[in-house]
CHARMM-style PDB file with segment names, atoms N, HN, CA, C and O in Angstrom:
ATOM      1  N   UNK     1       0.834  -1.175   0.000  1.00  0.00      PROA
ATOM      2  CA  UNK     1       0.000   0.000   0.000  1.00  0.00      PROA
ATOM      3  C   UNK     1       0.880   1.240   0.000  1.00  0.00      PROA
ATOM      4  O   UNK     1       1.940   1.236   0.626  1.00  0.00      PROA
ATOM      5  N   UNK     2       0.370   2.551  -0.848  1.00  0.00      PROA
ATOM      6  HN  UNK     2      -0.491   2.554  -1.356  1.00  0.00      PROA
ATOM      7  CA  UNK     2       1.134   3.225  -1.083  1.00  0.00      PROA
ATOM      8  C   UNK     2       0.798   4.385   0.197  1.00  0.00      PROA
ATOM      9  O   UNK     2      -0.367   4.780   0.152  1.00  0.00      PROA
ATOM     10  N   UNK     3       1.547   4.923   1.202  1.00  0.00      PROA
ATOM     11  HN  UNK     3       2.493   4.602   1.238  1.00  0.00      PROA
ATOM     12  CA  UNK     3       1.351   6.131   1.833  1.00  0.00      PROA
ATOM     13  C   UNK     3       1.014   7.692   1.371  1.00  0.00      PROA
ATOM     14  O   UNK     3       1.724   8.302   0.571  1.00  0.00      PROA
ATOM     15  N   UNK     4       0.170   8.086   1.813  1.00  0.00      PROA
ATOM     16  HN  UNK     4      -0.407   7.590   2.463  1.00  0.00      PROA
ATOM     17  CA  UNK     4      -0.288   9.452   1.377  1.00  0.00      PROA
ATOM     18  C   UNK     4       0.533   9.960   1.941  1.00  0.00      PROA
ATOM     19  O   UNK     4       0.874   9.707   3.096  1.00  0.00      PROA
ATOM     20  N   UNK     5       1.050  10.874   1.122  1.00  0.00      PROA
ATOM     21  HN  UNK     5       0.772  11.080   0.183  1.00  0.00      PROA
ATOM     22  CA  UNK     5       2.604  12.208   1.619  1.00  0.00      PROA
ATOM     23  C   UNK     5       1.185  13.058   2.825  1.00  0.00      PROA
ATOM     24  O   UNK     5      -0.035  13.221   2.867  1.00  0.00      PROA
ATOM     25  N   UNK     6       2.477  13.378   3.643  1.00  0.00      PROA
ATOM     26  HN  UNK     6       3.468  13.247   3.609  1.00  0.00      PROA
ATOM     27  CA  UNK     6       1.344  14.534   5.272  1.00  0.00      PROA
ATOM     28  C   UNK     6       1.765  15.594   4.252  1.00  0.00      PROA
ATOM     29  O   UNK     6       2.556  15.765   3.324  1.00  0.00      PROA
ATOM     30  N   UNK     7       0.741  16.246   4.980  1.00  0.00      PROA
ATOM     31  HN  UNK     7       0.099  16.108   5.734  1.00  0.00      PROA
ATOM     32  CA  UNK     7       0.229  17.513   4.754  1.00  0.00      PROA
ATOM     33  C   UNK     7       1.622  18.594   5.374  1.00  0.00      PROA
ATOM     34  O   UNK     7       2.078  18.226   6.457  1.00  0.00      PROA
ATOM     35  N   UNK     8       2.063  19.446   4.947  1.00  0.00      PROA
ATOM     36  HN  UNK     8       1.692  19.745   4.068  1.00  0.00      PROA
ATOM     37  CA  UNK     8       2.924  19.993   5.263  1.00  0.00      PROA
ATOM     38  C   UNK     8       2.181  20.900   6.928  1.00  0.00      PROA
ATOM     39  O   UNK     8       1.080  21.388   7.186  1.00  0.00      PROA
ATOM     40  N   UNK     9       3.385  20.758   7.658  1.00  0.00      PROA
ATOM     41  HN  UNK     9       4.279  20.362   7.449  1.00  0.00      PROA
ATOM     42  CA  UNK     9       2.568  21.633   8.936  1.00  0.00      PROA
ATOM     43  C   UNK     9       2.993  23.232   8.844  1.00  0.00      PROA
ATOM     44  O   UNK     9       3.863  23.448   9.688  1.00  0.00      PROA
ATOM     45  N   UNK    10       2.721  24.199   8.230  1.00  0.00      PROA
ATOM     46  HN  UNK    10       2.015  24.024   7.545  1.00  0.00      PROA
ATOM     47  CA  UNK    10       2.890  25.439   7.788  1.00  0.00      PROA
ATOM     48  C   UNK    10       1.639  26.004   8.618  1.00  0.00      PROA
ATOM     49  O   UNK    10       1.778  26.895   9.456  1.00  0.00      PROA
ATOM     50  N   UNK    11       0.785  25.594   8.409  1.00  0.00      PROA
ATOM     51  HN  UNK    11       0.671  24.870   7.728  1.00  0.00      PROA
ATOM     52  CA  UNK    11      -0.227  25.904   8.909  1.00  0.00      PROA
ATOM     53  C   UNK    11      -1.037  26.012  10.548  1.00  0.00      PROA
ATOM     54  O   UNK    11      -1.454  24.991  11.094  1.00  0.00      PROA
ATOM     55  N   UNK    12      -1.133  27.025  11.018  1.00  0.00      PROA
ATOM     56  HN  UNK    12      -0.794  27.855  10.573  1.00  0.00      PROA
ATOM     57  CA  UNK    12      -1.441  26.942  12.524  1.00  0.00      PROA
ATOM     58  C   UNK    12      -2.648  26.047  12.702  1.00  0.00      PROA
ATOM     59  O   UNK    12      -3.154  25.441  11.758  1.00  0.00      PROA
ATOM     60  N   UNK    13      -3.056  25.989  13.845  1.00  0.00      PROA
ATOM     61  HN  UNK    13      -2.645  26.481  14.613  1.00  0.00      PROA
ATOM     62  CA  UNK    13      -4.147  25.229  14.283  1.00  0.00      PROA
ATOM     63  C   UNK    13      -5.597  25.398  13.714  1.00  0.00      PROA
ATOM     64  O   UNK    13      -6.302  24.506  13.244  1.00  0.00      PROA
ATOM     65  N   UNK    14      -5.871  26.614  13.841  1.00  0.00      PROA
ATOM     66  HN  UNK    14      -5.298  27.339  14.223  1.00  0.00      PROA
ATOM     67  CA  UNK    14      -6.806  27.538  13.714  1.00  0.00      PROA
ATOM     68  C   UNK    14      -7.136  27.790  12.136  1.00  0.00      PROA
ATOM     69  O   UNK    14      -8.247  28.203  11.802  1.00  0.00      PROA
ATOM     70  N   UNK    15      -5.907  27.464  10.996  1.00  0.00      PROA
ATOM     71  HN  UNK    15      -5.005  27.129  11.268  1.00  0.00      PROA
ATOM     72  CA  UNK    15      -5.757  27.196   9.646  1.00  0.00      PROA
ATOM     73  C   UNK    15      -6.400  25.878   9.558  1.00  0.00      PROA
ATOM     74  O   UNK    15      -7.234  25.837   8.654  1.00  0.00      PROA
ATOM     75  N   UNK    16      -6.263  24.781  10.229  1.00  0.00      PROA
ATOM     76  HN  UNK    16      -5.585  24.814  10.963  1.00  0.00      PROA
ATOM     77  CA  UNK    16      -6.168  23.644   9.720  1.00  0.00      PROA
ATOM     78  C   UNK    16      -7.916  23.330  10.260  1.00  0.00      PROA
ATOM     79  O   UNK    16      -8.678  22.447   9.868  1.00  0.00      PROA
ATOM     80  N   UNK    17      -8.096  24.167  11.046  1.00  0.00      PROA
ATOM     81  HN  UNK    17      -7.476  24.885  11.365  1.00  0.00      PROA
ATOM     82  CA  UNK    17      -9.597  23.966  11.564  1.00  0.00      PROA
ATOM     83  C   UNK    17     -10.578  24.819  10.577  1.00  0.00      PROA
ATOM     84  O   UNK    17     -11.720  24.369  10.490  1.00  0.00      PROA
ATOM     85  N   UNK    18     -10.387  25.576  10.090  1.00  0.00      PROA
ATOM     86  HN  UNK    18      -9.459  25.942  10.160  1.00  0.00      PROA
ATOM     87  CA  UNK    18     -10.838  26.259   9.043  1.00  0.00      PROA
ATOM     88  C   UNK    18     -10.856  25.787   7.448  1.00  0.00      PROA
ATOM     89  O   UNK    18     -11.721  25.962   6.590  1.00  0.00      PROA
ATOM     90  N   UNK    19      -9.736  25.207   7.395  1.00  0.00      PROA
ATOM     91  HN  UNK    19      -9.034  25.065   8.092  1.00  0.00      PROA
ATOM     92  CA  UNK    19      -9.563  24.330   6.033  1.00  0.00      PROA
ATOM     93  C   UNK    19     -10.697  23.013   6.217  1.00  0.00      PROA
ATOM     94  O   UNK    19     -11.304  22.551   5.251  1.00  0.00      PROA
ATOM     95  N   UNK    20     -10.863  22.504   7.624  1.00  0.00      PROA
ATOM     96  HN  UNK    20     -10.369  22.879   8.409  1.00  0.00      PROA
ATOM     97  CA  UNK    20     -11.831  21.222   7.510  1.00  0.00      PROA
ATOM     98  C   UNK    20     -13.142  21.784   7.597  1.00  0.00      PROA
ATOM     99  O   UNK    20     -14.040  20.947   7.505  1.00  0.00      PROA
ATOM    100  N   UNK    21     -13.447  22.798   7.727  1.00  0.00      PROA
ATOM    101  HN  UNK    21     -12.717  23.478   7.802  1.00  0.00      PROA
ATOM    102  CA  UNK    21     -14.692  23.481   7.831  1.00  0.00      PROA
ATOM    103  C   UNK    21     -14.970  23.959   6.850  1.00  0.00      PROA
ATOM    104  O   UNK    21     -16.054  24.502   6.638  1.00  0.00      PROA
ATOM    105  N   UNK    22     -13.943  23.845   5.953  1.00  0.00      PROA
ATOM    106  HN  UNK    22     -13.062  23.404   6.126  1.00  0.00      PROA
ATOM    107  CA  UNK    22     -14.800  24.576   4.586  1.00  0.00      PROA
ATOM    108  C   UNK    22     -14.863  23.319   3.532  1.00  0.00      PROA
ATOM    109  O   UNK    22     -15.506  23.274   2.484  1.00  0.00      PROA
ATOM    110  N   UNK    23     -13.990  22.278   4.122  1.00  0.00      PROA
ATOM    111  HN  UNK    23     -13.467  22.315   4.974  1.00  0.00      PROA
ATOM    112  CA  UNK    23     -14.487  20.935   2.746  1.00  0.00      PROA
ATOM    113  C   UNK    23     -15.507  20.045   3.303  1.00  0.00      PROA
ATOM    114  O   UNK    23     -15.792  18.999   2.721  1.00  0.00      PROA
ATOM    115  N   UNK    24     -16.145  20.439   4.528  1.00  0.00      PROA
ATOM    116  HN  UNK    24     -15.914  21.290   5.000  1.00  0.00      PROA
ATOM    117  CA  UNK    24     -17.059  19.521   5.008  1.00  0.00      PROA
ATOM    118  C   UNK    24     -18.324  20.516   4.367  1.00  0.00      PROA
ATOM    119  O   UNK    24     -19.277  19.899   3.892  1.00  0.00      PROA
ATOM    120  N   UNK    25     -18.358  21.511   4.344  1.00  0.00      PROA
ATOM    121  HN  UNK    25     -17.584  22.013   4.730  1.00  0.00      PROA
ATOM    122  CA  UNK    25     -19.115  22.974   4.377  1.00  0.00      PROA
ATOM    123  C   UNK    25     -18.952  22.363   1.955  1.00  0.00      PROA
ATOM    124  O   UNK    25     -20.019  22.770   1.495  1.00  0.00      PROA
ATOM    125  N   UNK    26     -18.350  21.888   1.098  1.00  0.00      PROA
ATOM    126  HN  UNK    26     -17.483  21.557   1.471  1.00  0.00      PROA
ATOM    127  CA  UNK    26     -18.260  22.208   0.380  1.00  0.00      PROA
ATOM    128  C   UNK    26     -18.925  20.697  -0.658  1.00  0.00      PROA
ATOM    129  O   UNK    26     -19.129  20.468  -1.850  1.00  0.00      PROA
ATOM    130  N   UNK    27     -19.079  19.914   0.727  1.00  0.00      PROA
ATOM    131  HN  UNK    27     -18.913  20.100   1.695  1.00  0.00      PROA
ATOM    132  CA  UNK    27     -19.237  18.569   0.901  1.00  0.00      PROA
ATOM    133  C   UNK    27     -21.048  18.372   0.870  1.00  0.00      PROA
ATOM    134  O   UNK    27     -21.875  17.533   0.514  1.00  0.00      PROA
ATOM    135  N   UNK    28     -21.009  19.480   1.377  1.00  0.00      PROA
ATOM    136  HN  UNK    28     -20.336  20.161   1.667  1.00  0.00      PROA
ATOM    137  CA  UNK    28     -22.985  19.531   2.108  1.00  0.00      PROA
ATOM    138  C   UNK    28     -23.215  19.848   0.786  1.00  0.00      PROA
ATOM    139  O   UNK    28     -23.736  19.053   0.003  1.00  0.00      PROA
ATOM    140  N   UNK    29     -22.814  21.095   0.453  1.00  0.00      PROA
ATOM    141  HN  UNK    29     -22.391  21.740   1.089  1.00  0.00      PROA
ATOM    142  CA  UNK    29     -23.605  21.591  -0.569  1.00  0.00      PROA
ATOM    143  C   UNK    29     -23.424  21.206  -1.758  1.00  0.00      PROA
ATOM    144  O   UNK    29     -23.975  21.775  -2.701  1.00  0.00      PROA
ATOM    145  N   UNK    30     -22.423  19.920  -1.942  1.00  0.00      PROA
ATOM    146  HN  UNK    30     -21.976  19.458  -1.176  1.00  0.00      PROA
ATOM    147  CA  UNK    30     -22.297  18.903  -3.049  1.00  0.00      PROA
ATOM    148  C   UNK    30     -23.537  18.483  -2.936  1.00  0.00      PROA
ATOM    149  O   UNK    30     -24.428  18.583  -3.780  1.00  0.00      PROA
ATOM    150  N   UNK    31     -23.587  18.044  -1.956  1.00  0.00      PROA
ATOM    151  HN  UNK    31     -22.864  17.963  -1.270  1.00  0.00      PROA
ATOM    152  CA  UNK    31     -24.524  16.816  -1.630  1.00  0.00      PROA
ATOM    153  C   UNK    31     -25.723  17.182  -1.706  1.00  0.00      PROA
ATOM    154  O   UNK    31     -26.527  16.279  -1.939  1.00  0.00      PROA
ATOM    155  N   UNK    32     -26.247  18.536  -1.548  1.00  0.00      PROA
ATOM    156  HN  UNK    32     -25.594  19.270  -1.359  1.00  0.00      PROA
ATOM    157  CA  UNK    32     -28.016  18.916  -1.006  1.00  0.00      PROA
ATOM    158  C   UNK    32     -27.964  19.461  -2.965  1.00  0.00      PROA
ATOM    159  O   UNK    32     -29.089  19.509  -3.462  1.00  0.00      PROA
ATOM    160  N   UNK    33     -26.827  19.809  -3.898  1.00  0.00      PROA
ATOM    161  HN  UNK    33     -25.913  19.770  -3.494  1.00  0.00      PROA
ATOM    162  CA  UNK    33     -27.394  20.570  -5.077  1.00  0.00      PROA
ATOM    163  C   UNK    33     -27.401  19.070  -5.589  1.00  0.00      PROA
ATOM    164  O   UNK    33     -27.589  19.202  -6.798  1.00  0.00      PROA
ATOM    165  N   UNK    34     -27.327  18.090  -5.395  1.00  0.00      PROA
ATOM    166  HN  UNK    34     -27.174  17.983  -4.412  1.00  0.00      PROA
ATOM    167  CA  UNK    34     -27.323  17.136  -5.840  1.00  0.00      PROA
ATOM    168  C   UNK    34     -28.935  15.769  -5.942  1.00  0.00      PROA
ATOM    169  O   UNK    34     -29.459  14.980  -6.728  1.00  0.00      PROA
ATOM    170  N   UNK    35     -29.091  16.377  -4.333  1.00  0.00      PROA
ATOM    171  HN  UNK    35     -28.665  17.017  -3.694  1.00  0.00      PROA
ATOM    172  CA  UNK    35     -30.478  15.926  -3.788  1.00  0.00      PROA
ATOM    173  C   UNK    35     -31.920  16.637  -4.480  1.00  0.00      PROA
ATOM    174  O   UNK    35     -32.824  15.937  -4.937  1.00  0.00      PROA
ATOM    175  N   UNK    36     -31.955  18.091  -4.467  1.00  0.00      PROA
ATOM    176  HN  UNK    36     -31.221  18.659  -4.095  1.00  0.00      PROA
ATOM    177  CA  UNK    36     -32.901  18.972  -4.809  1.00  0.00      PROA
ATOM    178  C   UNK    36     -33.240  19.043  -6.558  1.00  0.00      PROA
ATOM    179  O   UNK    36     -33.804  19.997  -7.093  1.00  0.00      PROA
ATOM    180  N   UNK    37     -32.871  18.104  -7.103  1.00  0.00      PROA
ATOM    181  HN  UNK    37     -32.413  17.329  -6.668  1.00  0.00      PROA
ATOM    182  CA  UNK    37     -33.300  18.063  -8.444  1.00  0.00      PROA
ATOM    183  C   UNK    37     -34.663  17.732  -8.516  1.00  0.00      PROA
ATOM    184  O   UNK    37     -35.596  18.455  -8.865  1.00  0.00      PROA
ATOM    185  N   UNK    38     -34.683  16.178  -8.029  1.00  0.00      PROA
ATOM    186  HN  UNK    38     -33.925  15.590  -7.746  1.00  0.00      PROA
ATOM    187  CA  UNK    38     -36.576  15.670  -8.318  1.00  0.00      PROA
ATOM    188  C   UNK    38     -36.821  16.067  -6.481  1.00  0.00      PROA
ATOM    189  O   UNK    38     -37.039  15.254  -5.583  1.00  0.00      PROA
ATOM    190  N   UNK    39     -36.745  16.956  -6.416  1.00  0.00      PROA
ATOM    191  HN  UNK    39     -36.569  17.616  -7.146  1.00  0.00      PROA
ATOM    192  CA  UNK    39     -37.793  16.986  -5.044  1.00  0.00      PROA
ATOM    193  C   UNK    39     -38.649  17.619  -5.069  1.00  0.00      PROA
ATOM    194  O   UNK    39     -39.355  17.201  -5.986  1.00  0.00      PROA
ATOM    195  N   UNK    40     -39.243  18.712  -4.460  1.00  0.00      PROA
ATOM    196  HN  UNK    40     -38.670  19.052  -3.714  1.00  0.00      PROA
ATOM    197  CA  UNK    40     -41.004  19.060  -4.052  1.00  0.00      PROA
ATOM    198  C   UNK    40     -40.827  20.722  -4.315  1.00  0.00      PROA
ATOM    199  O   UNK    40     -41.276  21.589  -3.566  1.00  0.00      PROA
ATOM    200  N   UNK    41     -40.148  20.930  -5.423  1.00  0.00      PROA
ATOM    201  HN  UNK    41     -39.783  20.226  -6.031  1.00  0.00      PROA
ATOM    202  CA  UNK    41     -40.076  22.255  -5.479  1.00  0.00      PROA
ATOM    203  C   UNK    41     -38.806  23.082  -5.274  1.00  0.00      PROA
ATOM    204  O   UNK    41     -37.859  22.680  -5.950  1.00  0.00      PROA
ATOM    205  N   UNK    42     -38.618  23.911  -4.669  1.00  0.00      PROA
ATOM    206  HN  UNK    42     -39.387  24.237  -4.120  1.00  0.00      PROA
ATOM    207  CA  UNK    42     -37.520  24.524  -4.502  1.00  0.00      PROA
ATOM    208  C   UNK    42     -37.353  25.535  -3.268  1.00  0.00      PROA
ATOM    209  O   UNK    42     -36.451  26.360  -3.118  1.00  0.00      PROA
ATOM    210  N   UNK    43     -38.636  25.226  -2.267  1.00  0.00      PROA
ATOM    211  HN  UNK    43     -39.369  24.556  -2.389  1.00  0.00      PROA
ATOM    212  CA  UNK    43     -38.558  25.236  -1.162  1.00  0.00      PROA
ATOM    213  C   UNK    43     -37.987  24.033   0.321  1.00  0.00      PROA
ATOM    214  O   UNK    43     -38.442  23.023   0.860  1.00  0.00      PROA
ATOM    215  N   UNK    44     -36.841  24.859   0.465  1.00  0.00      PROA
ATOM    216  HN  UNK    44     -36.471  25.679   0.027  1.00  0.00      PROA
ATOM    217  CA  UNK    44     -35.853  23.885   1.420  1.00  0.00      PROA
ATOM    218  C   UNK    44     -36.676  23.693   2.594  1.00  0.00      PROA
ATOM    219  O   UNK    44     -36.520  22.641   3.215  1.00  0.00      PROA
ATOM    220  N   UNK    45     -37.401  24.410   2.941  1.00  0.00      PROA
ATOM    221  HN  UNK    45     -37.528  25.264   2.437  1.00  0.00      PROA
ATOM    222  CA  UNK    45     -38.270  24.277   4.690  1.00  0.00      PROA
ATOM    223  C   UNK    45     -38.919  22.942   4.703  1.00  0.00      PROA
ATOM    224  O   UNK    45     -39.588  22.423   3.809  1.00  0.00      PROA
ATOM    225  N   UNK    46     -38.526  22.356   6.170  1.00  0.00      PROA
ATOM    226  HN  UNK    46     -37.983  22.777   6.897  1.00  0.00      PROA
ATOM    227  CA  UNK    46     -39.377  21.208   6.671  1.00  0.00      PROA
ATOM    228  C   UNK    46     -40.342  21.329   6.892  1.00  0.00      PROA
ATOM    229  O   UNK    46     -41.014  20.324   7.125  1.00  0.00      PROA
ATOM    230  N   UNK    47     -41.011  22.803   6.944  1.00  0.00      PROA
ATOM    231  HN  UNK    47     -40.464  23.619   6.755  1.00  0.00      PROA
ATOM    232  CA  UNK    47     -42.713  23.137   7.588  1.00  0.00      PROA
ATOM    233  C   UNK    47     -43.224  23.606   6.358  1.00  0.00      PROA
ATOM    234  O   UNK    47     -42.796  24.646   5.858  1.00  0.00      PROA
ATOM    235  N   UNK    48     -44.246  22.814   5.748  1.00  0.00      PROA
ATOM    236  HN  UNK    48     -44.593  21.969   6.154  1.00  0.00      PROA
ATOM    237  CA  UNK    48     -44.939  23.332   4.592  1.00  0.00      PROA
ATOM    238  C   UNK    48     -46.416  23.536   4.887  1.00  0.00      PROA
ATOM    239  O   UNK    48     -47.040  22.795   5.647  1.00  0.00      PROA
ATOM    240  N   UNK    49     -47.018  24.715   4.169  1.00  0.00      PROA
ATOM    241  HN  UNK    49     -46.512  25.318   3.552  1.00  0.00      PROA
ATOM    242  CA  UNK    49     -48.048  25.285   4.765  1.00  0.00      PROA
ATOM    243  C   UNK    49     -48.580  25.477   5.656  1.00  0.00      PROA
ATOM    244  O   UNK    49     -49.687  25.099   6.040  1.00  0.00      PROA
ATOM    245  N   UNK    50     -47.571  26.317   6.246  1.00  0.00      PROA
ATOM    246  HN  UNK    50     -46.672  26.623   5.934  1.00  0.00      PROA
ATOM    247  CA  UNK    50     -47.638  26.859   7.972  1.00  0.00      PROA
ATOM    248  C   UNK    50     -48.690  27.993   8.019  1.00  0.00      PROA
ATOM    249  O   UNK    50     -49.745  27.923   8.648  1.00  0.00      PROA
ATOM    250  N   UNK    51     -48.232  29.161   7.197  1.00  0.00      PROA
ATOM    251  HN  UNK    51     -47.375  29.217   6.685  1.00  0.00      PROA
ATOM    252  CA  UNK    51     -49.250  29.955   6.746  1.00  0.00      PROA
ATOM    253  C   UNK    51     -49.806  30.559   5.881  1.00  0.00      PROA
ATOM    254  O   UNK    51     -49.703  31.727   5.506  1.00  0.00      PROA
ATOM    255  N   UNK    52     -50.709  29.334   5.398  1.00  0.00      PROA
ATOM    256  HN  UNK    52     -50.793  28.385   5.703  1.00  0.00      PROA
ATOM    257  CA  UNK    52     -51.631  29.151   4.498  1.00  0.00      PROA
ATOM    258  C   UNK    52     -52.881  29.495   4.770  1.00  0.00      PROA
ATOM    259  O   UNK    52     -52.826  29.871   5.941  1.00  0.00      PROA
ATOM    260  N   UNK    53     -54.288  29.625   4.296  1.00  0.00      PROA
ATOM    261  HN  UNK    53     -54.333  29.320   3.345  1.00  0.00      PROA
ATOM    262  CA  UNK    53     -54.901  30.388   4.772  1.00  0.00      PROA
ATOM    263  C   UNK    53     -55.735  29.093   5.603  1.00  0.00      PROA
ATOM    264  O   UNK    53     -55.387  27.917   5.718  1.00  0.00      PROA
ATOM    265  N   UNK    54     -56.723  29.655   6.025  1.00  0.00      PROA
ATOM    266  HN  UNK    54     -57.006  30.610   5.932  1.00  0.00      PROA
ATOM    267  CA  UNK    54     -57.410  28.648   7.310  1.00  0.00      PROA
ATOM    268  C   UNK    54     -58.458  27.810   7.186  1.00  0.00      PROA
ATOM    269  O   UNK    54     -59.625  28.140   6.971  1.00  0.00      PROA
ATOM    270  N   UNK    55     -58.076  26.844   7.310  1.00  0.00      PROA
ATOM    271  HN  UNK    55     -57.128  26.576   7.485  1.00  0.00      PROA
ATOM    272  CA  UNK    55     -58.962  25.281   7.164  1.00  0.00      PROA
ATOM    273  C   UNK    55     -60.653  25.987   6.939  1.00  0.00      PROA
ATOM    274  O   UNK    55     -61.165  25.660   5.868  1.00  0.00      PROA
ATOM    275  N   UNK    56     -61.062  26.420   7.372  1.00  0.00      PROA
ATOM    276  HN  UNK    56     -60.646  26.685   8.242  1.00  0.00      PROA
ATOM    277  CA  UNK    56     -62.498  26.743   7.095  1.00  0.00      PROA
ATOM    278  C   UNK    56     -62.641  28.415   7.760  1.00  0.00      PROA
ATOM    279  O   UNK    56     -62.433  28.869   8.885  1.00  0.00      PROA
ATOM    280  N   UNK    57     -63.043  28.959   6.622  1.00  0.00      PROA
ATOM    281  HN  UNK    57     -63.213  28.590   5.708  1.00  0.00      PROA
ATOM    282  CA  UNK    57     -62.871  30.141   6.911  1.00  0.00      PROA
ATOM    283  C   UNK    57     -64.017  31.071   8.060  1.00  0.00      PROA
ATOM    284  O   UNK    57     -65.155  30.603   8.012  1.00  0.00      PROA
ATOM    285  N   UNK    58     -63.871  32.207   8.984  1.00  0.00      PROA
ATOM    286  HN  UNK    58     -62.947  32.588   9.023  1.00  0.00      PROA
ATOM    287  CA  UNK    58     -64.730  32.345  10.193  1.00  0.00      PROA
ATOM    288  C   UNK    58     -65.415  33.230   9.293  1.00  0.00      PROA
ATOM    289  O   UNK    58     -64.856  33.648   8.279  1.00  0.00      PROA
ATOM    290  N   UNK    59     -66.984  33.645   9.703  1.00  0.00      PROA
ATOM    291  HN  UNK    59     -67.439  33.306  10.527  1.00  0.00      PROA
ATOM    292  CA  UNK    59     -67.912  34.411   9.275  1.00  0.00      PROA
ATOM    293  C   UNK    59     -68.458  35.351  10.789  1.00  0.00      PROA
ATOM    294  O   UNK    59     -68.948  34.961  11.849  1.00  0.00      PROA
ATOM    295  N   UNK    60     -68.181  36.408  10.391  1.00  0.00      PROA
ATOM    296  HN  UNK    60     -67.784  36.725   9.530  1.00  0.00      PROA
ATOM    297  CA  UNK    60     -68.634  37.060  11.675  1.00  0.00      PROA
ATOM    298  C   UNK    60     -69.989  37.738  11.379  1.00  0.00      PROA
ATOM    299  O   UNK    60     -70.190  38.248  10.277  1.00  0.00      PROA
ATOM    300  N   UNK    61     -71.155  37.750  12.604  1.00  0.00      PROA
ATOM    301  HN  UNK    61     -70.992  37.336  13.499  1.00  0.00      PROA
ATOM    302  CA  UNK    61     -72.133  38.326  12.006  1.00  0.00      PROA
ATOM    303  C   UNK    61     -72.755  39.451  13.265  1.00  0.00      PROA
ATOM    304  O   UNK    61     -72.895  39.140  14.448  1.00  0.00      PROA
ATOM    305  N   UNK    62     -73.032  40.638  12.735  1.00  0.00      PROA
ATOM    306  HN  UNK    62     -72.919  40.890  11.774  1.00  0.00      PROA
ATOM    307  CA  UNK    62     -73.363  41.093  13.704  1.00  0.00      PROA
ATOM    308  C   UNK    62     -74.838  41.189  14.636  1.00  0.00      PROA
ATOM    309  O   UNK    62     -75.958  41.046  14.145  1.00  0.00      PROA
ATOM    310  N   UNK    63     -74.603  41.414  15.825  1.00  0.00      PROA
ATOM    311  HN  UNK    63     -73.693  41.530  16.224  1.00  0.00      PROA
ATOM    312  CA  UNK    63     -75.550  41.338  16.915  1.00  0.00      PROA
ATOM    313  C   UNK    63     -77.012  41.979  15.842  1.00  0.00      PROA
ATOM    314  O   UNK    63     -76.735  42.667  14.861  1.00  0.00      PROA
ATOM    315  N   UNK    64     -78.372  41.685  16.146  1.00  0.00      PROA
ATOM    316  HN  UNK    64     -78.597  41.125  16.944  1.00  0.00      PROA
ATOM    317  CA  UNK    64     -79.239  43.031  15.414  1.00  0.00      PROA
ATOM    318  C   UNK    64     -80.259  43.148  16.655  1.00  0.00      PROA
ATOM    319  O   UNK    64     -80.646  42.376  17.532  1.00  0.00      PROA
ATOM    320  N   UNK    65     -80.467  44.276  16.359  1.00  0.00      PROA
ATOM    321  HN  UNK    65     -80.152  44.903  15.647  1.00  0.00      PROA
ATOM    322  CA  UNK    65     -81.112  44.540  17.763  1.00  0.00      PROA
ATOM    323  C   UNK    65     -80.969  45.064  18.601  1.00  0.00      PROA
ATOM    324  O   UNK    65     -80.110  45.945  18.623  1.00  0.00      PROA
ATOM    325  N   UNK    66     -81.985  44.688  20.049  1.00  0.00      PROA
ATOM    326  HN  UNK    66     -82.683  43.972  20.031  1.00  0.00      PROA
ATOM    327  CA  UNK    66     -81.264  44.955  21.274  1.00  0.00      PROA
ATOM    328  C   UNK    66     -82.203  44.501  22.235  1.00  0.00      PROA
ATOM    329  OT1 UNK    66     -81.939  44.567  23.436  1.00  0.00      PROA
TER     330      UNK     66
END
């Protein structure tokens, strides 16, 4: 088996935590432009028709009289 050459250490801590945060970060959004082709539109939200208008609509009527 052939060894992968290391990564040169040039880089501070705080570099190397930032470099994995942006290929995990480059990784997602491989992955979700990849998912959203045949799906339900092009709304990402888990809550669909939150506010939509209302199951049966109210009729107010006024008092007559007295």
């Amino acid at each position: 088996m052939a060894e992968t050459p290391e990564p040169e250490n040039d880089e501070t801590p705080e570099d190397e935590m930032k470099r994995k945060f942006r290929e995990a970060l480059e990784r997602k959004r491989n992955q979700q432009a990849g998912s959203g082709a045949g799906g339900r539109g092009g709304d990402p939200s888990k809550i669909h028709g939150a506010h939509g208008p209302a199951a049966s609509k109210r009729s107010f009527r006024r008092k007559s009289g007295g």
